[in-house]
N, CA, C and O of each residue as an XYZ file, in Angstrom:
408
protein
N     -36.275      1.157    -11.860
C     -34.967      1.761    -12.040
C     -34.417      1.355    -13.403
O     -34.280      0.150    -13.614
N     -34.078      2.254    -14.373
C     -33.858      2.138    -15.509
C     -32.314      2.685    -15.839
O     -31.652      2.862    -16.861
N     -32.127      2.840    -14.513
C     -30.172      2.890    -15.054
C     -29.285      1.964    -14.982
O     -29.287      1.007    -14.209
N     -28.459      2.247    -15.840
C     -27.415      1.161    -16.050
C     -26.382      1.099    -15.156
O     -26.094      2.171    -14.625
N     -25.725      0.104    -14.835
C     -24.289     -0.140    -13.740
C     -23.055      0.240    -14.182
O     -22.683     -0.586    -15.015
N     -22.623      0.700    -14.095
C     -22.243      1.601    -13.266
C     -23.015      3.065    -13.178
O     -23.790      3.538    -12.347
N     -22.455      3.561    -14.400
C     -23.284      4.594    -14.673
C     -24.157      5.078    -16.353
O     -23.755      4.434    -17.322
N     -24.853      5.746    -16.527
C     -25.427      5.564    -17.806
C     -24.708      6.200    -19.131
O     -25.380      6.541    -20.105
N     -23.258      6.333    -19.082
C     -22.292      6.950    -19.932
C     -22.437      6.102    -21.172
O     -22.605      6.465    -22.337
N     -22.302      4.504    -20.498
C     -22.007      3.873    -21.891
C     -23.181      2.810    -21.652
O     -22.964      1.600    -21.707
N     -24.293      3.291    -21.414
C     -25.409      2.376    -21.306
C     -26.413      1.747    -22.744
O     -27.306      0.906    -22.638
N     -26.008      2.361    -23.929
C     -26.402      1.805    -25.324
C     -25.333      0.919    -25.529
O     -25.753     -0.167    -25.927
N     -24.043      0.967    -25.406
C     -23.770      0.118    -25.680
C     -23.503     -1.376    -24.491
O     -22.772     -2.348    -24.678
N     -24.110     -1.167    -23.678
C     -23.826     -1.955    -22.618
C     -25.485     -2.670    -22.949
O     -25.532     -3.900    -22.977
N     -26.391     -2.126    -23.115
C     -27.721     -2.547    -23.494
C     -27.737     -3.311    -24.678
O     -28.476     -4.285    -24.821
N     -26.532     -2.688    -25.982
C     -26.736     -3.437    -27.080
C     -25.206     -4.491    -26.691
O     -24.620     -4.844    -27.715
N     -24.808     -4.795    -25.863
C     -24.483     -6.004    -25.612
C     -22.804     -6.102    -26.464
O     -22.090     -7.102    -26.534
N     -22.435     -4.259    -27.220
C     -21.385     -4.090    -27.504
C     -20.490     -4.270    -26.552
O     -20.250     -3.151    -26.099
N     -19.996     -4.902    -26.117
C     -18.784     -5.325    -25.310
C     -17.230     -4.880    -25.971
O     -16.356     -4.289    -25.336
N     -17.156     -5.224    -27.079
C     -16.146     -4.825    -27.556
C     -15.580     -2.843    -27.517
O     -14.655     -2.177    -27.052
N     -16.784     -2.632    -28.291
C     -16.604     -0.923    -28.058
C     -16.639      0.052    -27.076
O     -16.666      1.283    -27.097
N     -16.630     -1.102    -25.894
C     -16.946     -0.069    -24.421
C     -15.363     -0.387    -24.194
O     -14.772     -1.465    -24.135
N     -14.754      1.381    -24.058
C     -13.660      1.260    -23.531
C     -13.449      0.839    -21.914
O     -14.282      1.205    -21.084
N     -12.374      0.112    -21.563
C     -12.332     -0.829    -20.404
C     -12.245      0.272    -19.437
O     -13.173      0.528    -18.671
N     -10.937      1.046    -19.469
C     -10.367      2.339    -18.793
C     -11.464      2.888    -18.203
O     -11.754      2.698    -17.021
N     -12.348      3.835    -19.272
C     -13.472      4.686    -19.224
C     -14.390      4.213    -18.134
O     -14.666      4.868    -17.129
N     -15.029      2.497    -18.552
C     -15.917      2.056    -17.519
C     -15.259      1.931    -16.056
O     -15.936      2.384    -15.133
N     -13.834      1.285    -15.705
C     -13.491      1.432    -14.598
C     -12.923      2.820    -14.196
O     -12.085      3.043    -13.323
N     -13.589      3.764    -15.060
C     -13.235      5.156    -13.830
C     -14.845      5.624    -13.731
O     -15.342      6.580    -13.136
N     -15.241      4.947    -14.258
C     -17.321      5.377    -13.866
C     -17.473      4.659    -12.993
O     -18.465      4.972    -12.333
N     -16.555      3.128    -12.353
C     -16.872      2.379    -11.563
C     -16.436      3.103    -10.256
O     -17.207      3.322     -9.321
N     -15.351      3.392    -10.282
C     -14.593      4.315     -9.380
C     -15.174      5.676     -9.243
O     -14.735      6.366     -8.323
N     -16.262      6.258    -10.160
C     -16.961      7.135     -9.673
C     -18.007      7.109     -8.749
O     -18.195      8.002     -7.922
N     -18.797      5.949     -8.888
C     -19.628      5.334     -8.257
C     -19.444      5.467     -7.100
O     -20.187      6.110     -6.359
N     -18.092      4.689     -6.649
C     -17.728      4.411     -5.359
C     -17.444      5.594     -4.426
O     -17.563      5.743     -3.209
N     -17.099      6.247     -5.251
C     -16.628      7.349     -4.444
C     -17.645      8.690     -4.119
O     -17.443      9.726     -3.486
N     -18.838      8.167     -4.860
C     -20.036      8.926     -4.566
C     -20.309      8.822     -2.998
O     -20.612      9.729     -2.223
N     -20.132      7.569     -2.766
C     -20.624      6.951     -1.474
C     -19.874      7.464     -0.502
O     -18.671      7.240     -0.643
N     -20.220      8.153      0.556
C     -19.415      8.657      1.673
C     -18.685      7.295      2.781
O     -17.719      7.319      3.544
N     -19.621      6.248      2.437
C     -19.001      4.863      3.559
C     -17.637      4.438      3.013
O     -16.568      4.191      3.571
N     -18.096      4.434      1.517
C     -17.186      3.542      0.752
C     -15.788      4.547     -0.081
O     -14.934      4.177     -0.887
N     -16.004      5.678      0.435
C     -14.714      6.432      0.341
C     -13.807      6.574      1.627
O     -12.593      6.749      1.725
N     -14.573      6.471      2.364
C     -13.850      6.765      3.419
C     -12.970      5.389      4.043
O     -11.789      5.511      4.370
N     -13.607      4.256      4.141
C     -13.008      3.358      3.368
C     -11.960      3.280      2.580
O     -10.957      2.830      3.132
N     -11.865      3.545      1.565
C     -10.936      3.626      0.552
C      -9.720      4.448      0.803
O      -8.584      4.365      0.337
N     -10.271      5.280      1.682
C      -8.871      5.916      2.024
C      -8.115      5.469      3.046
O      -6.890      5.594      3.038
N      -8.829      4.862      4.098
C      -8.330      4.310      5.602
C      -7.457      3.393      4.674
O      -6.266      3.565      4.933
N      -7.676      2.421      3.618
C      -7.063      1.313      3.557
C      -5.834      1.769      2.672
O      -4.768      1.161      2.759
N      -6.007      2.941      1.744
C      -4.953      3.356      1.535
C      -3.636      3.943      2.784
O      -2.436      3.773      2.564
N      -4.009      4.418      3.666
C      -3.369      4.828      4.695
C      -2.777      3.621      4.882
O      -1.546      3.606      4.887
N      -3.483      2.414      5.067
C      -2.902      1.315      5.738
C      -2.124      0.939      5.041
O      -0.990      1.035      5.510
N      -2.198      0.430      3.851
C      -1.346      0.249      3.119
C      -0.042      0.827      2.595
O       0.823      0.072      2.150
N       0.125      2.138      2.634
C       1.190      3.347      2.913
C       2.003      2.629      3.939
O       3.116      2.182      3.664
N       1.553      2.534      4.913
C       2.051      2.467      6.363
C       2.854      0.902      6.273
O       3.736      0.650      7.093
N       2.490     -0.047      5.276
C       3.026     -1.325      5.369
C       4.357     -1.291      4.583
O       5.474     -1.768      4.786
N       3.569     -0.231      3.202
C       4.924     -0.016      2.720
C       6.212      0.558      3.122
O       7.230      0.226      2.514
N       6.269      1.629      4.373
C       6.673      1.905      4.734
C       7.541      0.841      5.940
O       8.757      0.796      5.753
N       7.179      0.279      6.742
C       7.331     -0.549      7.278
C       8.418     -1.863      7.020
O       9.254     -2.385      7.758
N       7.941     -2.163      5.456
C       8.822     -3.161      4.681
C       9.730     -2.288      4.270
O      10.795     -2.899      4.355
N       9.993     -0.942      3.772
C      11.236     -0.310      3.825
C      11.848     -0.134      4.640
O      13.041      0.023      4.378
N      11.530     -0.074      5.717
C      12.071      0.548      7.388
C      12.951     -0.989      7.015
O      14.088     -1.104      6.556
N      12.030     -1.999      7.374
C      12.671     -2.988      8.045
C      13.740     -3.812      6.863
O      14.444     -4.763      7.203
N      13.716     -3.359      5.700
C      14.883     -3.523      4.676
C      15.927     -2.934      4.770
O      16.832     -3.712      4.467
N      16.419     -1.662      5.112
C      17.017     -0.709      5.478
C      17.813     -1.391      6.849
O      19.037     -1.285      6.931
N      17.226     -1.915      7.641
C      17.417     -2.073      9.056
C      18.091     -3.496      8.806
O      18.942     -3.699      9.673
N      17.980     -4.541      7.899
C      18.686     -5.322      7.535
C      20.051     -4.962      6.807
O      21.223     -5.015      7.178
N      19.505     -4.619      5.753
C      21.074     -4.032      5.323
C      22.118     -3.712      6.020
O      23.235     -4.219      5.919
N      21.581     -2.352      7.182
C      22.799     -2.151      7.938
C      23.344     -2.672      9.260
O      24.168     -2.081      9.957
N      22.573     -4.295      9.619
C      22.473     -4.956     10.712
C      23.497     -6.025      9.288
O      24.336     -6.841      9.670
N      23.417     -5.963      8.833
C      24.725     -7.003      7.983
C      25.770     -6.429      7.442
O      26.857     -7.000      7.357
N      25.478     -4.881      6.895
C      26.844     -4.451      6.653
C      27.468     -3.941      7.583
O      28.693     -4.050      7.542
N      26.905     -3.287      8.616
C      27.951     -2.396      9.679
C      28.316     -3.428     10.754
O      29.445     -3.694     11.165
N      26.537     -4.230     11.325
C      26.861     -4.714     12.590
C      27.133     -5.753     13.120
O      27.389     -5.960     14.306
N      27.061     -6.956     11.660
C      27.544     -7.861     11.845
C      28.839     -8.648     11.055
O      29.288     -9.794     11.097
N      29.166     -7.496     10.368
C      30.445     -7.401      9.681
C      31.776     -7.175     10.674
O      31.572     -6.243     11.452
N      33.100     -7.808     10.838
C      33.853     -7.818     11.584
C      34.319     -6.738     11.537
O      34.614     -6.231     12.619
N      34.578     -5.942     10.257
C      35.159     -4.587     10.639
C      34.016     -3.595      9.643
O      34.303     -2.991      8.610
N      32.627     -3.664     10.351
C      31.592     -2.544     10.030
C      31.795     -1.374     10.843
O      32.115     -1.525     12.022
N      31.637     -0.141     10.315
C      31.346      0.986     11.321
C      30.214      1.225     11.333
O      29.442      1.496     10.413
N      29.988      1.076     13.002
C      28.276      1.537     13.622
C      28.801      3.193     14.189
O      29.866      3.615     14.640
N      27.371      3.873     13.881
C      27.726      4.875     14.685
C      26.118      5.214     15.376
O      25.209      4.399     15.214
N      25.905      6.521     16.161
C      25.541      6.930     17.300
C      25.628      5.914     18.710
O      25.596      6.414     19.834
N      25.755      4.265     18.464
C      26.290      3.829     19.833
C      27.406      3.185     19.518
O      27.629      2.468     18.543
N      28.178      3.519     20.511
C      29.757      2.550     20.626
C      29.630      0.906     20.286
O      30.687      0.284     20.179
N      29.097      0.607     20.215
C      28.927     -1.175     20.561
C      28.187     -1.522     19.512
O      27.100     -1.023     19.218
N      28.872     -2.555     18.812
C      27.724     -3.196     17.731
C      26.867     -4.420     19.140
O      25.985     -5.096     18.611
N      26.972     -4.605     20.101
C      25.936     -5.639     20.671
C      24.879     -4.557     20.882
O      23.716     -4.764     20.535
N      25.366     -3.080     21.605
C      23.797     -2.432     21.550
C      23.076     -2.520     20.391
O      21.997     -3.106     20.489
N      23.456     -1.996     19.081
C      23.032     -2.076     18.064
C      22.479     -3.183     17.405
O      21.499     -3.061     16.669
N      23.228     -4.628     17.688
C      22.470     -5.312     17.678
C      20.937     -5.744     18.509
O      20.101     -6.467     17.968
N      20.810     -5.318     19.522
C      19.715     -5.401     20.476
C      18.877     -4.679     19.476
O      18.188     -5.277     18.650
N      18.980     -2.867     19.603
C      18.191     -1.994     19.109
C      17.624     -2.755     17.512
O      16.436     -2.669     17.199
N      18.284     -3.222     16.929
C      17.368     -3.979     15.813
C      16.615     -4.911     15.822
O      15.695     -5.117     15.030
N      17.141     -5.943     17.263
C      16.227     -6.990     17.091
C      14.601     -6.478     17.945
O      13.439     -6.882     17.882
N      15.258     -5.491     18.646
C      13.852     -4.713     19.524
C      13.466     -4.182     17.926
O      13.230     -5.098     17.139
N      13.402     -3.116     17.515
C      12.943     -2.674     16.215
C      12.236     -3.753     15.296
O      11.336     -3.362     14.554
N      12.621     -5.191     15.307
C      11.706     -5.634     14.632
C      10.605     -6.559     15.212
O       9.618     -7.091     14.704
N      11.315     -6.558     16.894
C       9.906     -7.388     17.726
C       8.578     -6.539     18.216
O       7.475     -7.046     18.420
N       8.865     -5.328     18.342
C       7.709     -4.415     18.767
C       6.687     -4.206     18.415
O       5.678     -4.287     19.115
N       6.758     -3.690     16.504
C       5.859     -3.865     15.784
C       4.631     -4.990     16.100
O       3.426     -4.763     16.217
N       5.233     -6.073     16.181
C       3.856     -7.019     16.449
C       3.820     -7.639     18.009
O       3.226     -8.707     18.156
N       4.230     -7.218     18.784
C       4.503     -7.499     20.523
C       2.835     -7.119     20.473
O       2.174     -7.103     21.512
């Protein structure tokens, strides 16, 4: 096998040991071509993107859910609304953030 790693784009100068003149960018999107040749290792790549979406999301949810568990519901004169009661509201948040990992 006479090809170069990643791929053979910049394989003279990777052979002549030019390091300097191999743009960095270029090689890590031949690296990222590579990978994504691979049907295991894309599919992969995307599950963990999903996952990661989903965390981000998550740490916004549950930022959001602070904010207004200190400004509305535990503030003496906050307005909560869809339930009458800041103690429901207080429940519904602390359920909201125990479930996730129950």
């Amino acid at each position: 096998d006479n090809d170069c790693f990643p791929t053979n784009k910049y394989a003279t100068k990777i052979e002549a040991q030019d390091w300097h003149n191999i743009p960095g960018f270029g090689l890590l999107r031949e690296y990222f071509r590579l990978n994504a040749a691979n049907p295991v290792v894309r599919l992969g790549s995307i599950k963990w993107v999903i996952v990661d979406q989903l965390s981000n999301l998550h740490f916004t949810l549950k930022l959001f859910m602070n904010v207004y568990l200190v400004d509305a519901v535990l503030k003496p004169n906050g307005k909560v609304f869809w339930f009458d009661s800041k103690e429901t509201w207080l429940i519904v948040l602390v359920l909201a953030n125990i479930i996730p990992f129950a």
